[in-house]
Every structure is written in C-alpha cells, then in structure tokens.
KOLMIPA-786152 format. One record per residue: residue in one letter; residue number from 1; x, y, z of N, C-alpha, C in turn. Coordinates in Angstrom, 2 decimals. Atoms other than C-alpha are relative to their C-alpha. Layout:
R residu num    n.px    n.py    n.pz   ca.px   ca.py   ca.pz    c.px    c.py    c.pz
R      A NUM       X       Y       Z       X       Y       Z       X       Y       Z
...
end
This chain:
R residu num    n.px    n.py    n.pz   ca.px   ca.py   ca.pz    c.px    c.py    c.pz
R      X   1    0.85   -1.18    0.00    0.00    0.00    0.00    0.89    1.23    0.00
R      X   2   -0.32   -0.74   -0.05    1.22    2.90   -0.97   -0.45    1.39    0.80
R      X   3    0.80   -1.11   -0.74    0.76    6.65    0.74   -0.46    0.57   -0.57
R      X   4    0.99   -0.81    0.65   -1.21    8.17   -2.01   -0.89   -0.74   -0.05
R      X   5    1.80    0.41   -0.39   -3.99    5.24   -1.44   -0.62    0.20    1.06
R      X   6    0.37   -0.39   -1.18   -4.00    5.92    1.70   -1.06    0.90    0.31
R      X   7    0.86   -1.05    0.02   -5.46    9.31    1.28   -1.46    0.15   -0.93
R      X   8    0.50    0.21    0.50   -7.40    8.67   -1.31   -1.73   -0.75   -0.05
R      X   9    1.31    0.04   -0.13  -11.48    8.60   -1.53   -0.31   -0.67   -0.74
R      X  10    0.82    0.65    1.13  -13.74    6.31   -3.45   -0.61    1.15   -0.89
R      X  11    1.15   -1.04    0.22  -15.87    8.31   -5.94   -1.44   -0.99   -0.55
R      X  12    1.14    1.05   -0.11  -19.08    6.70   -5.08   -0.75    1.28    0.00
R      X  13    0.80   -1.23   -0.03  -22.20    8.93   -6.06   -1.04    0.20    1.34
R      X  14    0.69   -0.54   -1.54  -23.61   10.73   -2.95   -1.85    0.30   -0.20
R      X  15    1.53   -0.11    0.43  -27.69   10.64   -2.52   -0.56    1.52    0.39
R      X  16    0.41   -1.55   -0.64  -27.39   14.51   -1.06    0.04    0.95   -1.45
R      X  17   -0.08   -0.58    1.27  -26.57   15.79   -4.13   -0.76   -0.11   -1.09
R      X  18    1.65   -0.30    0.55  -29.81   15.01   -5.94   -0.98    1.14    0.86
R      X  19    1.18   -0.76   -0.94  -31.84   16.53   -3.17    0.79    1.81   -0.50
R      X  20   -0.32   -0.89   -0.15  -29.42   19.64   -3.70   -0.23    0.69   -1.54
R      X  21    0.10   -0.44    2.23  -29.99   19.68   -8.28   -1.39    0.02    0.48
R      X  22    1.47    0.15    0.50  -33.54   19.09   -7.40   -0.66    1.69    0.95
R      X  23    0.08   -1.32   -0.73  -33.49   22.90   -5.28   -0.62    1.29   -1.14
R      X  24    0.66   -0.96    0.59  -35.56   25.75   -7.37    1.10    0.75   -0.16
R      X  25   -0.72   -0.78    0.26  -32.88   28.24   -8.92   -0.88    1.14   -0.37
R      X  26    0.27   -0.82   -0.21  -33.57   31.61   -8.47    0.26    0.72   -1.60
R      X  27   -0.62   -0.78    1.69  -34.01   33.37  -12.12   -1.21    1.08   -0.27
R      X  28    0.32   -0.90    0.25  -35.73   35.76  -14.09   -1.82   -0.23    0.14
R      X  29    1.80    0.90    0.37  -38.83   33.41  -15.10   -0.74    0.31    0.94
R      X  30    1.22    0.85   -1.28  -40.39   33.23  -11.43   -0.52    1.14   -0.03
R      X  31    1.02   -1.35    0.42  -41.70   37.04  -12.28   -1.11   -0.03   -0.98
R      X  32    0.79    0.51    0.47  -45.16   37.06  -13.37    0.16    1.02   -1.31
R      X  33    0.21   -1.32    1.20  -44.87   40.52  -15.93    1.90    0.53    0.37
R      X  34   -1.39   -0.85   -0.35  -41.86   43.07  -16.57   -0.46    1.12    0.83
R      X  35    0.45   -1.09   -0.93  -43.69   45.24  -14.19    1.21   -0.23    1.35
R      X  36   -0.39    1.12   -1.32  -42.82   42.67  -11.25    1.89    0.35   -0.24
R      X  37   -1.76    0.17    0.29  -39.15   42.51  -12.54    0.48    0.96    0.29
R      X  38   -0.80   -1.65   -0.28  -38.48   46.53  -12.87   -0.17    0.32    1.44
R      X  39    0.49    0.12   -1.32  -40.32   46.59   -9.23    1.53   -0.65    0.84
R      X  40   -1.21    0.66   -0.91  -37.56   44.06   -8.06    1.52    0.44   -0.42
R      X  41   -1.64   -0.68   -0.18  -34.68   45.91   -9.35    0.01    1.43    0.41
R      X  42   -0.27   -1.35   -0.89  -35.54   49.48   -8.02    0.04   -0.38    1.23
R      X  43   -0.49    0.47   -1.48  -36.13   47.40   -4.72    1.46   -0.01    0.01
R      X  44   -1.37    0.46   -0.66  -32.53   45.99   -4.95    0.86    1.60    0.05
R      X  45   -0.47   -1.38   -0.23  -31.08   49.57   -6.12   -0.01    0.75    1.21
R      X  46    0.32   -0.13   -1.04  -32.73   50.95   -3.41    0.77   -0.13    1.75
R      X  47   -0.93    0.68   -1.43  -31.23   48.91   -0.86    1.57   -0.06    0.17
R      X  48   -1.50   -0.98    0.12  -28.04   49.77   -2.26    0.41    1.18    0.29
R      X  49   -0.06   -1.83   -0.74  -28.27   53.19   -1.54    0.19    0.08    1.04
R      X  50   -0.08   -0.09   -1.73  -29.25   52.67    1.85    1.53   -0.65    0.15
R      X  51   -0.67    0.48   -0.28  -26.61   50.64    2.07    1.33    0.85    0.04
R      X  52   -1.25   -1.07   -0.05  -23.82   53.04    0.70   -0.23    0.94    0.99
R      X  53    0.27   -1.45   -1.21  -25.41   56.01    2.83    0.58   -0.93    1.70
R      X  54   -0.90    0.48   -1.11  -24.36   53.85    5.94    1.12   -0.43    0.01
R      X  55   -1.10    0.33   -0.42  -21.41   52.46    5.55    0.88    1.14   -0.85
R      X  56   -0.57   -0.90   -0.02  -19.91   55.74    3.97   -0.12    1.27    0.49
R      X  57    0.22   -1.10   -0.71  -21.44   58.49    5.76   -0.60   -0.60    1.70
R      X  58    0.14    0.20   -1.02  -23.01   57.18    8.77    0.86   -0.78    0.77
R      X  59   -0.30    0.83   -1.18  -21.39   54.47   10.48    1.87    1.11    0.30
R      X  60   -1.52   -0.82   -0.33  -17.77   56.97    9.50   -0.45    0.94    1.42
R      X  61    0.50   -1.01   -0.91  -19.65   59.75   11.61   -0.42   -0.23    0.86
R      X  62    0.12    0.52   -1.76  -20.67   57.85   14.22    1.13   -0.26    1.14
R      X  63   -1.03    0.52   -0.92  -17.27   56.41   14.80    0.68    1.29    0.52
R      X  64   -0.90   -0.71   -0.45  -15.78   59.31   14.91   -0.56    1.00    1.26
R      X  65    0.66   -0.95   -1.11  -18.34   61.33   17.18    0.17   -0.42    0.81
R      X  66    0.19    1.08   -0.91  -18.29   58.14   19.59    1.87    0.02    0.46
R      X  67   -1.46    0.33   -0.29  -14.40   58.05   19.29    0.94    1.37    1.02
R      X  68   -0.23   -0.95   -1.11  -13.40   61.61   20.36   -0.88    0.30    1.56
R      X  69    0.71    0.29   -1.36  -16.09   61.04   22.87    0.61   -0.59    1.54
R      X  70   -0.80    0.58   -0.61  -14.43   58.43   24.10    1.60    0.58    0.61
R      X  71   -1.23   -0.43   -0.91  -11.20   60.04   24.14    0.16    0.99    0.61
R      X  72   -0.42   -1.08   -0.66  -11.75   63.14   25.99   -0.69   -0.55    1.28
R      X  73    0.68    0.45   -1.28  -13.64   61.12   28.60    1.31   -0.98    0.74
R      X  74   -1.24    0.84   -1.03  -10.43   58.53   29.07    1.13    0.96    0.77
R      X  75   -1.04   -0.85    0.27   -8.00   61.93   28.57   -0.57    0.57    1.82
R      X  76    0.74   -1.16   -1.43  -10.00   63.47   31.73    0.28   -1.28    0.87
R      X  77    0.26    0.90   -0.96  -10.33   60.61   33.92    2.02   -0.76    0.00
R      X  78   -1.22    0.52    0.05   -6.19   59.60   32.82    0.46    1.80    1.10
R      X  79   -0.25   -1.25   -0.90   -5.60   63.47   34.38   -0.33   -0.01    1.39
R      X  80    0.84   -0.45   -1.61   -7.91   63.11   37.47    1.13   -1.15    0.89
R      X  81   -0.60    1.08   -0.72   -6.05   59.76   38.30    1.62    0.39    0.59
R      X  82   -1.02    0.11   -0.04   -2.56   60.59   37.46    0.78    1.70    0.44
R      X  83   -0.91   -0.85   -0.99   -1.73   64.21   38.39   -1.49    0.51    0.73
R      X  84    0.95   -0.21   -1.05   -5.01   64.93   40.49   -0.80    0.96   -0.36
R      X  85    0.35   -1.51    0.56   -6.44   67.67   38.29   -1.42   -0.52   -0.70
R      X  86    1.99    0.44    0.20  -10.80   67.85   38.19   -0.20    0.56   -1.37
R      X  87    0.00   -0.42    1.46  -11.47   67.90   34.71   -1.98    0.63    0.06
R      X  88    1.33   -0.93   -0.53  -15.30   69.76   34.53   -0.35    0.51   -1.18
R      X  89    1.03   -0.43    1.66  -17.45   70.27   31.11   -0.49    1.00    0.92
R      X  90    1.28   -1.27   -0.51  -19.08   73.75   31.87   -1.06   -0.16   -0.97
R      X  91    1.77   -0.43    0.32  -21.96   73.43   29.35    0.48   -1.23   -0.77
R      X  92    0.38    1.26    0.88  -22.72   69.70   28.13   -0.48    0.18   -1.19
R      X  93    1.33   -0.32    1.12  -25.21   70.87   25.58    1.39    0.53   -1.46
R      X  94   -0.99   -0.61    0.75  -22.02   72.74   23.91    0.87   -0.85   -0.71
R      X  95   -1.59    0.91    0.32  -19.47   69.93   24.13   -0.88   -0.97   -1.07
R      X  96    0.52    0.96    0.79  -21.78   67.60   22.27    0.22    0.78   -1.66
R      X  97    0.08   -0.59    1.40  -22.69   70.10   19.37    1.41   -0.03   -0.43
R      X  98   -0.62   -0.18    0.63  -18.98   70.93   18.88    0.73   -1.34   -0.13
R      X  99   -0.24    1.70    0.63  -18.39   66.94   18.98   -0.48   -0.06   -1.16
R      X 100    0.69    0.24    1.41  -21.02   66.60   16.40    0.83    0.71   -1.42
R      X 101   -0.47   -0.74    0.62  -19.32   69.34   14.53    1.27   -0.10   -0.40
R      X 102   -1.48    0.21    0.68  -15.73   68.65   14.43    0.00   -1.54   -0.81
R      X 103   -0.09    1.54    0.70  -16.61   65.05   13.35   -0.24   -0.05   -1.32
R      X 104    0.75   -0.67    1.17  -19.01   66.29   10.77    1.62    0.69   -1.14
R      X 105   -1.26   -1.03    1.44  -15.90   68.90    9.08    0.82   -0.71   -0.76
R      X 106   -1.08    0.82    1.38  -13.73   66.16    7.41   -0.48   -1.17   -0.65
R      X 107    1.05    0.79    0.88  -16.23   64.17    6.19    0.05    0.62   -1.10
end
C-alpha cells in the first residue's frame, strides 16, 4: 500500500446531491410581468443606496463622534487619576454640538 492510497477517496455517487440539483434556482422566469421585474430591481437599487449612505457616511460619523467622545472622557479621567487635576465640562449641551461638529468637518 502505498501513501497516495491511503489518502485517497472512493468516488461513489452521494444521494445529497440530488436533493441539492432538485433545489428551485432563483431566475428571471419566477416574475409574473416586466412590471414585477423593474419593481424588483428598483427594490434591490434601493437597498443599495441605503446601504452606501451607511457604511460611507453614517457608520464613519458615528465612529468618529463616539471616538473623540471616548477620548476626551479617558484623557480626563487619565488626568484626574494621574496628576489629580478635576477635569469639569461647563456646558454639556455645547461639548456635544462641537463633537457633532468637528466630526461632521472632514467628512
């Protein structure tokens, strides 16, 4: 016996692989008119859009609003710990907008 029979598989036909040819393929036919059809490609368009609008404008602008967020909240709390100094937002309402805002400008 050599070591390439070793590895070596029968090719005996498998009974899964009918059940898997005998599966409905997805095509143009299963539309009843070209109404139905143009209908299902402004849907997909559609959902492309949305799709670009989030993952190039939103989810960027989130990270980044969420990220300087994050780091002026670790930057304050790394100060309070390490030389003892009370870090203190005077107007919340402010710090947000000019979050929103600097995130927003290099977009």
């Amino acid at each position: 016996m050599s070591l390439s029979d070793s590895y070596s598989l029968p090719d005996t036909p498998s009974p899964d692989r009918d059940d898997v040819d005998s599966l409905p393929s997805e095509s143009t036919e299963s539309f009843v008119s070209e109404e139905d059809y143009d209908a299902q490609k402004e849907w997909e368009q559609s959902l492309e859009q949305l799709q670009l609008l989030l993952t190039m404008i939103l989810v960027p602008f989130a990270g980044k609003y969420f990220g300087r967020k994050f780091a002026y909240w670790s930057w304050a709390r790394y100060m309070e710990w390490m030389h003892n100094v009370e870090i203190k937002w005077t107007n919340k309402a402010t710090f947000k907008a000019a979050g929103a805002i600097e995130a927003a400008a290099t977009l």
